[in-house]
C-alpha angles and dihedrals in degrees: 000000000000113000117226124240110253115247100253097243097051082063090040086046085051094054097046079049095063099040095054091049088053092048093052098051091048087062109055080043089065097036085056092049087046085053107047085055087051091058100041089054098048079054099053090039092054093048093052086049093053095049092056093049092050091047098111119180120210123306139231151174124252136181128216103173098296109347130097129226132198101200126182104224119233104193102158138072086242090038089060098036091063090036109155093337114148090014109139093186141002127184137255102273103026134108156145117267110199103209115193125182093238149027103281145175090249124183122185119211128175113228104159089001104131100179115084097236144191122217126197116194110216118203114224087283100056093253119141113245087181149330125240133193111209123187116231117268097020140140099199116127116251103192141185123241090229149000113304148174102221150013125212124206129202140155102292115275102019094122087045088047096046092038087243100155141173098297108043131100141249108221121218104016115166109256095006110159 
């Protein structure tokens, strides 16, 4: 039997077929391949993220009347500069408290901060000068009304919770006068 020679479109439509078909496999290839490093960065992003959320500094007790307060202390320039960022929770009673080595104009913000918070700027003595509320993930200034030697940061509202106003004192603050 004698074979019959093929149209020349059906071979060039089998070409393009196959073409097509290969290119399409190569995309989705490539879209695989897209997607696993998607996902391997959000990965690696969300694990950077989390250390630094996890990164506590060291922790004292503090009194405010009555209350008790469990605050991370941030000493140092990097120490302050990181505070309460990347942190999803914190509990009742705990804070931040912000020590300089001197009496400063000091003003808080909340870049990266994700927790609504309330500060409170202590003179040398422990006294509050005044009491601010910052939203999460702002870079609004948050200032002192005058020079001071620490912040405190707590879960927004807590003074205002505990009656804790401009005038009274934080017990037990390291290097208080």
């Amino acid at each position: 039997m004698k074979r019959q020679a093929r149209p020349a479109f059906f071979i060039f439509a089998t070409r393009i077929r196959s073409f097509a078909k290969f290119a399409i496999e190569s995309m989705i290839a490539l879209l695989s391949r897209f997607s696993k490093i998607a996902i391997a960065s959000t990965i690696l992003l969300t694990t950077v993220a989390h250390a630094q959320q996890i990164n506590k500094f060291p922790v004292i007790s503090l009194t405010a009347g009555i209350h008790l307060i469990r605050a991370e202390v941030a000493a140092t320039d990097a120490e302050r500069q990181q505070g309460l960022m990347f942190r999803e929770k914190m509990a009742i009673n705990e804070g931040m408290l912000f020590v300089f080595s001197a009496p400063a104009s000091v003003c808080m913000w909340m870049q990266n901060t994700l927790l609504p918070l309330s500060v409170a700027f202590l003179d040398g003595t422990g006294r509050i000068v005044n009491i601010e509320d910052m939203k999460p993930q702002t870079t609004d200034s948050h200032c002192a009304k005058k020079p001071v030697r620490y912040a405190l940061e707590m879960n927004q509202g807590w003074f205002r919770q505990k009656n804790i106003k401009p005038g009274n004192i934080i017990g037990s603050l390291p290097g208080a006068q």
